[in-house]
Backbone as a ProteinNet text record, in pm:
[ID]
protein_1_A
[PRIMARY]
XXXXXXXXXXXXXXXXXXXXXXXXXXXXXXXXXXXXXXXXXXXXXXXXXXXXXXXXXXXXXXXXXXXXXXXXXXXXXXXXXXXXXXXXXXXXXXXXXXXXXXXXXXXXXXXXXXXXXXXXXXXXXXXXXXXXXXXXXXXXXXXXXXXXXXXXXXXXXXXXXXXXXXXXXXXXXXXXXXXXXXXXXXXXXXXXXXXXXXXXXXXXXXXXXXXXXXXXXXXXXXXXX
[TERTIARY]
13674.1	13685.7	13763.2	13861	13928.4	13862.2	13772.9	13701.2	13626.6	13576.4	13501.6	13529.9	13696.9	13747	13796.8	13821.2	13867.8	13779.4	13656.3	13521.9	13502	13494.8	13506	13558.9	13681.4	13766.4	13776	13711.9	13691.7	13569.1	13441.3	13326.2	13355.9	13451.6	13466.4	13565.9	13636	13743.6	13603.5	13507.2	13399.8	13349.5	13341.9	13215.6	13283.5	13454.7	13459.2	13452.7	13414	13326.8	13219.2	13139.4	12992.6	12993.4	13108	13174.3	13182.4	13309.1	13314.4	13217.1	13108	12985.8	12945.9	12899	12845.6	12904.2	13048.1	13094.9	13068.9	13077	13095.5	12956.7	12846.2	12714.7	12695.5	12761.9	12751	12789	12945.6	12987.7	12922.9	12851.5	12747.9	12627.2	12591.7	12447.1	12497.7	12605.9	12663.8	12710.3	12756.4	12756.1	12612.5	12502.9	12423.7	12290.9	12308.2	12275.2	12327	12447.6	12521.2	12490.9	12493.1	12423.2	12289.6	12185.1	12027.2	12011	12137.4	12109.5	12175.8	12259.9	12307.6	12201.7	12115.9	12071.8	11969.8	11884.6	11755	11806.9	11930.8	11984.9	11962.2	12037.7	12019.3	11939	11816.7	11689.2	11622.7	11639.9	11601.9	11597.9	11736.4	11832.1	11773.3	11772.7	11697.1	11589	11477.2	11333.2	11346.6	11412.1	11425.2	11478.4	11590.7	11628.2	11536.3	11468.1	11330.2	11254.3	11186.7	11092.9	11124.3	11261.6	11332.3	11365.5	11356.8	11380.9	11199.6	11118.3	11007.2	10898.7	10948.5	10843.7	10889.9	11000.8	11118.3	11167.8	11226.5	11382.4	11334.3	11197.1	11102.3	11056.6	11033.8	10958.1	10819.4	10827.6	10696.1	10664.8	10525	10534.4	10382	10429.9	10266.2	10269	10132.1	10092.2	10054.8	10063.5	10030.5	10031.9	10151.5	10202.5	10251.5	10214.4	10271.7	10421	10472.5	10650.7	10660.4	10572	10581.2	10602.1	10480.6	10455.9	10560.4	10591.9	10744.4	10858.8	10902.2	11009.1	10955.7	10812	10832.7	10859.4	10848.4	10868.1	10999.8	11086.3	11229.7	11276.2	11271.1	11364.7	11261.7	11255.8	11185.6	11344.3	11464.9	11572.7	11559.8	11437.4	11404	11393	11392.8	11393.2	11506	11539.7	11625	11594.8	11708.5	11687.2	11499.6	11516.6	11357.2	11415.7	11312.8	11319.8	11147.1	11173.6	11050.8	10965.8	10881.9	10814.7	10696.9	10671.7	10568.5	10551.1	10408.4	10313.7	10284.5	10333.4	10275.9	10135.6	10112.4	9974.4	10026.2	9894.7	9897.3	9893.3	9921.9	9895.7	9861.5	9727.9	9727.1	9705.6	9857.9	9879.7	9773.1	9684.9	9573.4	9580.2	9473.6	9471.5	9565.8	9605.6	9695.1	9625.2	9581.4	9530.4	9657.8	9781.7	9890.1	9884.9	9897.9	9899.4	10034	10079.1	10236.7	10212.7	10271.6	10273.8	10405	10368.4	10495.1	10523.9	10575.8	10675.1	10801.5	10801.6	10932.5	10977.7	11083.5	11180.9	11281.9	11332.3	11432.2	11544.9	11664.1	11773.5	11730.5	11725.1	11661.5	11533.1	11495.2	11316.4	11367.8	11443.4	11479	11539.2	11676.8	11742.9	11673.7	11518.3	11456.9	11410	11375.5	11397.8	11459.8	11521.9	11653.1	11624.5	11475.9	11471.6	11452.4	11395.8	11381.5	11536.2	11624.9	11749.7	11854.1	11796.7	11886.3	11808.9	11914.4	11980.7	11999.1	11931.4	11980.7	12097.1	11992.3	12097.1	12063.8	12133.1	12135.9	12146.6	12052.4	12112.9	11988.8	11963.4	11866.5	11791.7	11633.6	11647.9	11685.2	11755.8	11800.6	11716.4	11699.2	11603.8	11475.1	11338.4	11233.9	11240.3	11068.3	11056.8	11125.1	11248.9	11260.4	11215.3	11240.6	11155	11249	11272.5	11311.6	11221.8	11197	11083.7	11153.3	11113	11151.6	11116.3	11187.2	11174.4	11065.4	10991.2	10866.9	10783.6	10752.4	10660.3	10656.9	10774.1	10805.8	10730.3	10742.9	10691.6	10577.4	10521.6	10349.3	10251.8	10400.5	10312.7	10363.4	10392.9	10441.1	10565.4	10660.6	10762.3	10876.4	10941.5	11117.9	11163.2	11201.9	11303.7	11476.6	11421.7	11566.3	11602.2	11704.9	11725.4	11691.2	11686.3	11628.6	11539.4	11420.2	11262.7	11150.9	11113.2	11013.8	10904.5	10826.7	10697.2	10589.7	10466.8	10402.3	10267.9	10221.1	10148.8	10040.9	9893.8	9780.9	9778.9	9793	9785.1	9656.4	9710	9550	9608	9514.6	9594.1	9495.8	9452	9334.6	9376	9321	9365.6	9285.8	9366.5	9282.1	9152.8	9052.3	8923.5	8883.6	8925.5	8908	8745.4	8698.1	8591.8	8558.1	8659.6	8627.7	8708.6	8657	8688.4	8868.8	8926.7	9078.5	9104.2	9219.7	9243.3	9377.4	9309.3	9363.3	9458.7	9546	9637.2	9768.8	9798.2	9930.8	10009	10123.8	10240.5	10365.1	10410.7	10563	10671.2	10784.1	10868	11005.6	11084.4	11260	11306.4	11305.4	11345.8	11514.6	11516.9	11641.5	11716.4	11653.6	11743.6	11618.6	11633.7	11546.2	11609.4	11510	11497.7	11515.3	11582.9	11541.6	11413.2	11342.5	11198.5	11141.8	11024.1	10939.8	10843.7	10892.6	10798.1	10686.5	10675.8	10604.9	10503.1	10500.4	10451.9	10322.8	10400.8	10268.5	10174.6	10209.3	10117.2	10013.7	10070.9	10014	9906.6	9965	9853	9953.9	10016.3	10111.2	10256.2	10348.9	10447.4	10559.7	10616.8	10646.8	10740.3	10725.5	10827.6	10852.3	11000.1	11072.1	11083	11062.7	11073.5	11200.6	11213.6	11349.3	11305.2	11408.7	11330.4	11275.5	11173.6	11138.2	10971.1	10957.4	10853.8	10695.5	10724.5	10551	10545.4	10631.3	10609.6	10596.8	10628	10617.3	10518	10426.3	10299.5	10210.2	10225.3	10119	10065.8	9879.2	9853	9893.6	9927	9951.7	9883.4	9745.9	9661.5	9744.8	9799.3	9838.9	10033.4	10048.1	10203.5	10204.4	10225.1	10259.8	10297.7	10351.4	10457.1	10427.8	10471.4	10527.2	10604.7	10589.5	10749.9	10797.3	10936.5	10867.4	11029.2	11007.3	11156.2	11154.7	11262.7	11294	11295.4	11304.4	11253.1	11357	11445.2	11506.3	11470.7	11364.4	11317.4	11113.2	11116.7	10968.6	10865.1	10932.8	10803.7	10750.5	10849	10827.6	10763.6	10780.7	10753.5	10586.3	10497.4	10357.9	10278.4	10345.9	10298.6	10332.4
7445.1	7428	7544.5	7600.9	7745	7834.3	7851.9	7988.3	7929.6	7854.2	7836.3	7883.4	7873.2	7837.9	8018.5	8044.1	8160.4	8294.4	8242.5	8306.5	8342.6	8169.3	8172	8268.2	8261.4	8343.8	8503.9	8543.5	8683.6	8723.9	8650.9	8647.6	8685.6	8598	8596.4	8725.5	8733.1	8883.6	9008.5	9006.6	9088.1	9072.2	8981.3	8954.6	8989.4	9053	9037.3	9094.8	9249.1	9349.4	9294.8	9223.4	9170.9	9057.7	8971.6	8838.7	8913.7	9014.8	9087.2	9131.3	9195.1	9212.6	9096.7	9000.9	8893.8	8862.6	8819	8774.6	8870.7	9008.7	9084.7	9104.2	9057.4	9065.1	8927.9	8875	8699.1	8718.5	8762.4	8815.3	8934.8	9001.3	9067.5	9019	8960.9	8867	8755.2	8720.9	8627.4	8672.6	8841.3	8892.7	8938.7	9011.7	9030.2	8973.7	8845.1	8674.6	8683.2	8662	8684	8737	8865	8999.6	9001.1	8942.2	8946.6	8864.9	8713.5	8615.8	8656.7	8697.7	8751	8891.4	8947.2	9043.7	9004.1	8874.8	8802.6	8724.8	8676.5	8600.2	8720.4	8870.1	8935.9	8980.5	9032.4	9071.1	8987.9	8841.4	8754.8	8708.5	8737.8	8728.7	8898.3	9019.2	9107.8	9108.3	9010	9003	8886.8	8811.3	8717.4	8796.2	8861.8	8987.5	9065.4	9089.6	9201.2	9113.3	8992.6	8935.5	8914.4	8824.5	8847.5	8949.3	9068	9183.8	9204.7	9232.2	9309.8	9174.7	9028.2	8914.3	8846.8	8851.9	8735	8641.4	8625.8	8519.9	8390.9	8313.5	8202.5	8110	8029	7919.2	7883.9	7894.1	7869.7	7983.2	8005.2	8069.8	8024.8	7978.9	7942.2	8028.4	8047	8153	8071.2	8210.6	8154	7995.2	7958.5	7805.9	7834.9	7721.3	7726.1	7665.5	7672.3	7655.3	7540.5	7451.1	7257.6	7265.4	7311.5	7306.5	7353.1	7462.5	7510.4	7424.3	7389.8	7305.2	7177.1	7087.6	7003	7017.6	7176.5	7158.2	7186.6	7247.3	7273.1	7115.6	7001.4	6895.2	6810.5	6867.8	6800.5	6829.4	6727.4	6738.7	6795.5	6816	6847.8	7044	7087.4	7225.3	7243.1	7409.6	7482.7	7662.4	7726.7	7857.4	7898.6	7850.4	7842.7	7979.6	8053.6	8169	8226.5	8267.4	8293.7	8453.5	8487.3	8617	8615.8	8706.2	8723.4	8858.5	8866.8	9010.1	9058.8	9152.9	9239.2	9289.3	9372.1	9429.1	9484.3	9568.7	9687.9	9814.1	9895.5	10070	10155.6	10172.3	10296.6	10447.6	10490.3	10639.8	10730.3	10829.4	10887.3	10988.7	11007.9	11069	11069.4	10924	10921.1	10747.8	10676.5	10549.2	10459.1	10481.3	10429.5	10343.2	10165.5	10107.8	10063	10044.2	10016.2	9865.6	9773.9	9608.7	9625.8	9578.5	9545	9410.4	9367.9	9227.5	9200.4	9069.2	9108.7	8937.6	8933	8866.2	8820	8673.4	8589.6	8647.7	8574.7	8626.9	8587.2	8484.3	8430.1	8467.3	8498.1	8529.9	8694.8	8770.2	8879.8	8890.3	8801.8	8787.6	8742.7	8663.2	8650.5	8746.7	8885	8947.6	9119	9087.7	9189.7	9363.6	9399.6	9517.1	9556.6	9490.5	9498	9560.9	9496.6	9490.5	9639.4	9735.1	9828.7	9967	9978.6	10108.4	10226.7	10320	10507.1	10496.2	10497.6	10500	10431.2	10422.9	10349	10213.4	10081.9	9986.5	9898.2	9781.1	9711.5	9664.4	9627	9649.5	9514.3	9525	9383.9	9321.7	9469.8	9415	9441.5	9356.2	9422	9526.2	9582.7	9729.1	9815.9	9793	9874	9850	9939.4	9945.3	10003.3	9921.4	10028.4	10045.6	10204.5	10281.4	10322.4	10331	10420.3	10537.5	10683.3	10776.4	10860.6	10841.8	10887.1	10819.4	10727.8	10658.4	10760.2	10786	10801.5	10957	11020.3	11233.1	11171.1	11079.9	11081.2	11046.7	10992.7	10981	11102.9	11176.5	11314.5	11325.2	11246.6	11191.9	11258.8	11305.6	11351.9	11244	11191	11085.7	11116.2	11079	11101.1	10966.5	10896	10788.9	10821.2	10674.8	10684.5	10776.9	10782.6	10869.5	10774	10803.2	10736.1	10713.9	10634.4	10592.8	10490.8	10552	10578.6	10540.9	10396.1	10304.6	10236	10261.3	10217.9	10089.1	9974.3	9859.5	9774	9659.1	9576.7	9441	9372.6	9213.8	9096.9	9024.5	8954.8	8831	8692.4	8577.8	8550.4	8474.2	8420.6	8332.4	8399.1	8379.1	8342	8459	8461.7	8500.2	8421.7	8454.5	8519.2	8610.7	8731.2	8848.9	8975.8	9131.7	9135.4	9179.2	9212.9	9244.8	9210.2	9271.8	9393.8	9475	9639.9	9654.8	9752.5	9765.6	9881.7	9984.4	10056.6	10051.7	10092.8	10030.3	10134.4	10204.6	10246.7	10164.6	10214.7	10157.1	10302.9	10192.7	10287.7	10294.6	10426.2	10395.5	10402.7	10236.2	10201.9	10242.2	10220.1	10237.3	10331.9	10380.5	10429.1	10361.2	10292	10235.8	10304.5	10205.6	10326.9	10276.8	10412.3	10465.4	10332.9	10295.7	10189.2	10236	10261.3	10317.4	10241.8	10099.8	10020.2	9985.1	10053.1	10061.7	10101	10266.3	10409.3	10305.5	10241.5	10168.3	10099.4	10046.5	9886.2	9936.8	10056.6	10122.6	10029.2	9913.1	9857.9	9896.6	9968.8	9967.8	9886.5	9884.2	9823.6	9858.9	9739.4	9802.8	9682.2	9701.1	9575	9622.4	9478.1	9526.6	9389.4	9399.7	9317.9	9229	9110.5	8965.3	8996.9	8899.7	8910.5	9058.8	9148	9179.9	9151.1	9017.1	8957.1	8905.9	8854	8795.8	8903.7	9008.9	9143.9	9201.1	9210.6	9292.3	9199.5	9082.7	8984.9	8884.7	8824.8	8768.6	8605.8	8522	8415.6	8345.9	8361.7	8288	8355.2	8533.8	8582.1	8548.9	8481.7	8453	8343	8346.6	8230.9	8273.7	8218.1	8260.9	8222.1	8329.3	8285.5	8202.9	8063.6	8040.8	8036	8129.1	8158.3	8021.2	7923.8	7873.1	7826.6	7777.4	7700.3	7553.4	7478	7357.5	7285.3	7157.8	7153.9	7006.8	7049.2	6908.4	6932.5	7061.1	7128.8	7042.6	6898.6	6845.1	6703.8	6679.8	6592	6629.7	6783.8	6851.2	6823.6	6776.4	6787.6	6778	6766.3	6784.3	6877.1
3225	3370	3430.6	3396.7	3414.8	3423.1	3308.8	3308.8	3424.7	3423	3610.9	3740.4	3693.4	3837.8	3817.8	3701.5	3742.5	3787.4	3710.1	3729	3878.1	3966.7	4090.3	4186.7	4137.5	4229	4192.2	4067.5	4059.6	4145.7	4128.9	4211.2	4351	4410.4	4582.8	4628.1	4515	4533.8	4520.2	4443.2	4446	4549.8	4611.5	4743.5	4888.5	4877.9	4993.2	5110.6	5017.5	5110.5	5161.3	5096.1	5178.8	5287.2	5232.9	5303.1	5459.1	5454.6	5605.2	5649.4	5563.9	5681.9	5700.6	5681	5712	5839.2	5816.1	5931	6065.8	6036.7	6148.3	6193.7	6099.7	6194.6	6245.6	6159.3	6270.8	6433.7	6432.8	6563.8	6635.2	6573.9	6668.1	6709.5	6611.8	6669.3	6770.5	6751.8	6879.1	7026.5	7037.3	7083.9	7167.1	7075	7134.5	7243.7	7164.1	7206.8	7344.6	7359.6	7485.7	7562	7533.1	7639.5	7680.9	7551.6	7614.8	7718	7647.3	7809.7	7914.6	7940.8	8084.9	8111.5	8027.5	8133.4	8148.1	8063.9	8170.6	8294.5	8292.4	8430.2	8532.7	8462.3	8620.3	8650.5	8562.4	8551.9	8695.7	8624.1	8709.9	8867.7	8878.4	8958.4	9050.1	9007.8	9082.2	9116.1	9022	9123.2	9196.7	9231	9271.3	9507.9	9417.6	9588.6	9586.6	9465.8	9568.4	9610.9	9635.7	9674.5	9804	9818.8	9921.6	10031.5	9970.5	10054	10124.6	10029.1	10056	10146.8	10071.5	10144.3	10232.7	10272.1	10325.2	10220.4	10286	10220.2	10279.1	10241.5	10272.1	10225.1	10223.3	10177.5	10192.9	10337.6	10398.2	10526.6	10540.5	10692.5	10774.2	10875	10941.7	11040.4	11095.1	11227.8	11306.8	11431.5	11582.9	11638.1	11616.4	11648.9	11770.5	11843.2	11982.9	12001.7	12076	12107.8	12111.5	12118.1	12067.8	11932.6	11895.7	11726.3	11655.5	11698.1	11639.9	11637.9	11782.5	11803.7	11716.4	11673.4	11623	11452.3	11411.7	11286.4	11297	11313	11331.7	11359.9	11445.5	11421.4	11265.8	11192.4	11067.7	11012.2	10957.5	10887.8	10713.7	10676.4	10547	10551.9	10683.6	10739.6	10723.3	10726.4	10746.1	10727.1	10817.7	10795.9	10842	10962.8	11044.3	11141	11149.3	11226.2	11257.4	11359.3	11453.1	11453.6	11464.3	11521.3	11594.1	11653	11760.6	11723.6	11696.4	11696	11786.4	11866.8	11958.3	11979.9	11884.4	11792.7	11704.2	11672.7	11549.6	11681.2	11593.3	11658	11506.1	11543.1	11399.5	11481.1	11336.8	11340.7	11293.9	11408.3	11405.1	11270.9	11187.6	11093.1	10928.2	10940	10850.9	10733	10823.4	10765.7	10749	10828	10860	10979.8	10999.6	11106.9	11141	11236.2	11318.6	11321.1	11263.7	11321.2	11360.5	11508.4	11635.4	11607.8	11596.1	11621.4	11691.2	11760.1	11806.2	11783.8	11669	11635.8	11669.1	11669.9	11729	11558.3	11592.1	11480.2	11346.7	11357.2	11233.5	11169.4	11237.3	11183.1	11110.9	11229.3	11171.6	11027.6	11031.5	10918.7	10756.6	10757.9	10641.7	10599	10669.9	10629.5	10620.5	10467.4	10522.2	10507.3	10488.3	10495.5	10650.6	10693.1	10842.2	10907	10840.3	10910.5	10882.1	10778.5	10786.9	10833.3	10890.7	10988.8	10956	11011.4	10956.2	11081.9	11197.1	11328.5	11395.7	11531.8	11624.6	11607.2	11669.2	11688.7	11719.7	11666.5	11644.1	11779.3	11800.1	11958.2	12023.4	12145.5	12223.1	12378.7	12410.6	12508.8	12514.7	12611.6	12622	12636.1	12525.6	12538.2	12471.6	12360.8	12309.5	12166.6	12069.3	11963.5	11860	11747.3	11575.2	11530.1	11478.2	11357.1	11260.2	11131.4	11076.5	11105.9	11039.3	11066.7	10998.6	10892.4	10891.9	10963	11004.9	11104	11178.9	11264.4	11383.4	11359.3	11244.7	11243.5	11234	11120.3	11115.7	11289	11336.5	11532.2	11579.8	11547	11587.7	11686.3	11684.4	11785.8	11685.2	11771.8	11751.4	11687.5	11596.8	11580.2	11617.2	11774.6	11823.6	11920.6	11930.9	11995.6	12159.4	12210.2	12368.2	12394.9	12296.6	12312.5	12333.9	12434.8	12490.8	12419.1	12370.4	12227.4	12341.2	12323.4	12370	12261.6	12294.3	12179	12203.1	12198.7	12141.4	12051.7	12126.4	12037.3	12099.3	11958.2	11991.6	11900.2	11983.8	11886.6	11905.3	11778.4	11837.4	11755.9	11788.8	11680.3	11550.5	11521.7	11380.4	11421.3	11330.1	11377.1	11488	11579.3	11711.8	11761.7	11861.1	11914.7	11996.3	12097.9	12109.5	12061.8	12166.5	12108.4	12084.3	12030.8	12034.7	12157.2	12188.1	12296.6	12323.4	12373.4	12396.5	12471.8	12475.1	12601.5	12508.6	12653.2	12620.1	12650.6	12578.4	12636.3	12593.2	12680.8	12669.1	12587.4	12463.2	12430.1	12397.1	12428.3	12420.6	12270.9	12216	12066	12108.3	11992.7	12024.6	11850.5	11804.1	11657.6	11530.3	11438.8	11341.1	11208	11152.3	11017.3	10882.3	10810	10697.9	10648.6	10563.2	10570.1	10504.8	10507.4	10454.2	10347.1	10243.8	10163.4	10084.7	10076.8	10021.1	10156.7	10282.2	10398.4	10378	10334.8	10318.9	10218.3	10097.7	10032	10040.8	10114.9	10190.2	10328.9	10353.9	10463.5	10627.1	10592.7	10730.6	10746.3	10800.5	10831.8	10959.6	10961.4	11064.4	11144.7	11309.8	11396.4	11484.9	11504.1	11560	11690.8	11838.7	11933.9	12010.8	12105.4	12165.7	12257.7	12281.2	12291.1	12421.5	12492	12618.3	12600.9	12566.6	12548.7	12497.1	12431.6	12400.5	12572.3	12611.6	12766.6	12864.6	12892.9	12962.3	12926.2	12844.2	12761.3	12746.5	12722.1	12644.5	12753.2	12716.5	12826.1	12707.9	12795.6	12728.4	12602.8	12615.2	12512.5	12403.3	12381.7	12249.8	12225.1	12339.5	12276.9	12176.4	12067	11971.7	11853.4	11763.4	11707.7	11563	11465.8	11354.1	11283.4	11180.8	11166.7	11021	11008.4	10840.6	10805.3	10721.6	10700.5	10538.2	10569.4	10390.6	10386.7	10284.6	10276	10197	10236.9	10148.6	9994.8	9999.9	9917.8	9912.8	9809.7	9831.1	9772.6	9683.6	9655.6	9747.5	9828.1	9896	10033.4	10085.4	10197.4	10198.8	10260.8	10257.1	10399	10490	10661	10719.9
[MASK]
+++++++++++++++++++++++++++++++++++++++++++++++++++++++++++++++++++++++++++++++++++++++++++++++++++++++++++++++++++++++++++++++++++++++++++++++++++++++++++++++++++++++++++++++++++++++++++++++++++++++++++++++++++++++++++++++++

């Protein structure tokens, strides 16, 4: 039974160079474990803010709802974070296959989404008629990108499966602020441009005022009206 035991303990005095690696790749594989899961959380966690950035920060979004329809989905208590837009038109930039979507956004509608919301210069627009571009927009229309420059726009805006022609019209706007650049814009062939409250009503004949409503839901499987 000695020679066993003593056997034993010569064995483990031999092993205990290998013993420490063991352990120390245990604690690295526990380590590394660690690290793969926190960088799929942020992995995650970053497409989760790009979707947000580039689609809105949304749940849901319906078109051209009228200001009942709106107001009746907003007192729905299962809503929240409801925010509004109104399309002006499009304007496409000649020779480029670049179109301008005008909108003009209440706070909230703005705030879903947050690329809309940053700034090279100036200052986001507040009243009718004025307008944020980014600043290549603004050279591919051949315009100075310089604040308080007069923009000068070819639009058109027609409804969803509308039965007649679009309807046309130009319209002067005050560049109030310049965006930073929209590069997933040039892609998409749409860029965009924010205009200040009170202008779908100053430009627009009524049949085209109605509104976007993009919001969140707080209970998405029960939501079905």
């Amino acid at each position: 039974m000695k020679n066993y035991l003593s056997l034993s303990i010569k064995e483990l005095k031999s092993q205990k160079l290998m013993t420490t690696f063991i352990i120390i790749a245990i604690v690295l594989s526990t380590i590394m474990t660690t690290v793969v899961g926190q960088s799929i959380g942020i992995l995650q966690n970053l497409r989760i803010e790009q979707a947000r950035s580039f689609n809105g920060d949304r749940h849901v979004s319906f078109h051209q709802l009228t200001k009942n329809q709106v107001d009746d989905i907003k007192k729905d208590d299962r809503v929240y974070q409801a925010g509004t837009s109104i399309t002006i038109g499009s304007s496409k930039i000649k020779d480029s296959g670049i179109s301008v979507l005008v909108k003009e956004y209440d706070k909230t509608g703005l705030s879903n989404y947050p690329k809309l919301m940053k700034l090279k210069s100036g200052h986001l627009p507040k009243d009718k008629n004025e307008i944020a571009l980014d600043e290549n927009t603004l050279k591919l229309m051949g315009i100075k990108p310089r604040l308080g420059v007069t923009i000068p726009m070819n639009l058109d805006i027609s409804l969803l499966n509308d039965t007649i022609p679009p309807y046309n019209y130009t319209a002067n706007f005050k560049l109030s602020g310049i965006l930073e650049d929209d590069y997933t814009g040039y892609v998409s062939g749409i860029v965009n441009g924010i205009v200040g409250k009170g202008t779908s009503e100053n430009l627009l004949p009524k049949r085209y005022i109605l509104s976007s409503l993009d919001f969140k839901i707080k209970q998405q499987k029960s939501f079905k009206k």
